[in-house]
N, C-alpha and C positions, 0 to 999 in steps of 0.2 A: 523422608526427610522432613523435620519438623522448619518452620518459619524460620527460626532462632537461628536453624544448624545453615539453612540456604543463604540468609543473610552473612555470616560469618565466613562464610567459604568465599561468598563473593567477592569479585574485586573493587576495591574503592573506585570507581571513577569522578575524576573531576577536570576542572578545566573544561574546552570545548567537546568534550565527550559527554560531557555533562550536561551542557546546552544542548547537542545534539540529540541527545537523552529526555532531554527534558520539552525541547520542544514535540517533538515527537512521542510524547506519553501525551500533551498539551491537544495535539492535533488529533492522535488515533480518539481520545476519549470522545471530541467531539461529536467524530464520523460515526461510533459505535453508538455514540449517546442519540444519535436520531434514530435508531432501532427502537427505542422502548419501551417495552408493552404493546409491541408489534406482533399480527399472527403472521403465517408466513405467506399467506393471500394478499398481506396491505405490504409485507417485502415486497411483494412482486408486481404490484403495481405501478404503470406511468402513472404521470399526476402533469405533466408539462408535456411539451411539444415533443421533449427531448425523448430517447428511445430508453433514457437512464431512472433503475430504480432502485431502490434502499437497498434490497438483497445483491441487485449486481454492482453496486458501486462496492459494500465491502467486497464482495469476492477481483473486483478489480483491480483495486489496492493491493488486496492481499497478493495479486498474481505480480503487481507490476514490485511490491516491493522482494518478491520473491526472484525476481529478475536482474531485480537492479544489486541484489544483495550476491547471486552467482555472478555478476559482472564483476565486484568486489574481487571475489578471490580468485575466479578464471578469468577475468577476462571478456571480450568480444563472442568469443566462442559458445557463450553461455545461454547468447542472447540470438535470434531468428536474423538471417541476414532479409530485412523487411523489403527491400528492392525487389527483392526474389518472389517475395507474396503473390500469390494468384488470386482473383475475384473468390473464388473457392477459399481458400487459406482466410481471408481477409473475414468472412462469411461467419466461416468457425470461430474464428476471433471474438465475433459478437455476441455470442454465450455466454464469453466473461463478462460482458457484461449485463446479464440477465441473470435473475433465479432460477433455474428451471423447475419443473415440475416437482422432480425426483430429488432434491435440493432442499433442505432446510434454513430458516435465517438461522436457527442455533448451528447448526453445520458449519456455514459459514462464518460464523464471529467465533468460534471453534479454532478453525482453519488462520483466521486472521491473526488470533492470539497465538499462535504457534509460531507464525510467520514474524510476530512483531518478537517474540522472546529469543529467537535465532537473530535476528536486526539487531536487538539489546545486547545479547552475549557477543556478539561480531565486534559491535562497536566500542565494549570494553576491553578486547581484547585484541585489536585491530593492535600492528606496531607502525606501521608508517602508514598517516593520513595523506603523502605528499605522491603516493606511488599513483602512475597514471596507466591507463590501458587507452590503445584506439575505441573510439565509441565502433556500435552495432554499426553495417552500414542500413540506411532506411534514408528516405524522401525529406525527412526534416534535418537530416543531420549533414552540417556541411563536411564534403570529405577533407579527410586526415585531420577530421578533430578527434583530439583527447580529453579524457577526465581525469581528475585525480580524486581518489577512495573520498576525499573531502567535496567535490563537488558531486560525487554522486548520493551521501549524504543528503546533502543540502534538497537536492532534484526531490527524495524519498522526502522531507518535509515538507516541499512544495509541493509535490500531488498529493500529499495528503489533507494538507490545508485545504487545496483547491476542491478536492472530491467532497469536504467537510463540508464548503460552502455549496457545495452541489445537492449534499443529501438535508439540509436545513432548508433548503428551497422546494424538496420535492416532498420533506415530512409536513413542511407548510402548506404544502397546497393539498395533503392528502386529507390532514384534520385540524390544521390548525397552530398542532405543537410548535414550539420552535427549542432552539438547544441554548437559547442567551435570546436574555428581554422579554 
C-alpha cells in the first residue's frame, strides 16, 4: 500500500477524536524522542533513584496502553483483577518495566508503534465515546467505579505525558539530552 492509497482509505477524523489524536501523537513523540541515538546498554540504564529506565518505560506504556485499549472493547475482563496479585505476580510485573537483556530498544519502539497504530485506528473508528464499563478491581480503584471509552482515553494521555516527563528526566541525567530547551 503506497502513502497516497493509506491516506485515502483512511477515515477523516475530526472533532475530539482529533484532539484525542493529536494529543497523543504530541505525547508518544516525546517519550519516544528521549530514546535517540540510544544503544540498548544506555535503554537500560537507571540514572535516578527510581527503579525506571528509557527501555522500560516505552515497553510500559506500550503494555499499559495495550490494556487500557482491551478494556475499551471488553471490558473489565481484559484487564488482571490486581487485588488478587500475589508478591510473586506483582514481581513479574516489574519487568515491564525494565529492558531486559534478551530485549532491544528497537524492539521496543517496534512494539510501541504498533500498539499506538491499533490506539489510532480504535479511536477513529470507536462509535460511542459515552459507553462505560466497571473499572479492573485493584487497591487504587474505588469500587463500582466506571469509565466511559472517553475517560479511558484521556487516562492513555495522561500516562503518557506523565512517563514522557519521566523519561526527560532520566535521559537528563544519563547525558545531558533533554526533549524541549
Amino acid at each position: 500500500m503506497t502513502t497516497s492509497e493509506s491516506t485515502t482509505n483512511a477515515p477523516t477524523v475530526t472533532g475530539e477524536r482529533a484532539d484525542f489524536l493529536e494529543a497523543l501523537a504530541k505525547q508518544r513523540h516525546f517519550l519516544a524522542f528521549t530514546t535517540r541515538d540510544l544503544t540498548d546498554d544506555q535503554a537500560r540504564q537507571r540514572t535516578t533513584a527510581s527503579e525506571l529506565c528509557l527501555g522500560g518505560l516505552i515497553k510500559h506504556v506500550t503494555e499499559v496502553e495495550q490494556g487500557w485499549v482491551g478494556f475499551i472493547l471488553e471490558g473489565p475482563s481484559a484487564m488482571p483483577d490486581f487485588t488478587a496479585m500475589t508478591e510473586k505476580d506483582w514481581a513479574a510485573r516489574a519487568d515491564g518495566f525494565r529492558l531486559l537483556p534478551e530485549e532491544t530498544l528497537a524492539g521496543v519502539l517496534a512494539e510501541y508503534e504498533k500498539a499506538a497504530a491499533r490506539t489510532d485506528e480504535l479511536v477513529a473508528t470507536l462509535t460511542d465515546l459515552d459507553r462505560r464499563w466497571p473499572l479492573p478491581k485493584a487497591p487504587w480503584t474505588e469500587p463500582g467505579a466506571e469509565w466511559s471509552v472517553r475517560q479511558v482515553l484521556m487516562h492513555i494521555v495522561a500516562e503518557t505525558a506523565q512517563h514522557a516527563g519521566h523519561a526527560d528526566i532520566i535521559r537528563e541525567s544519563l547525558d545531558g539530552s533533554k526533549s524541549m530547551g
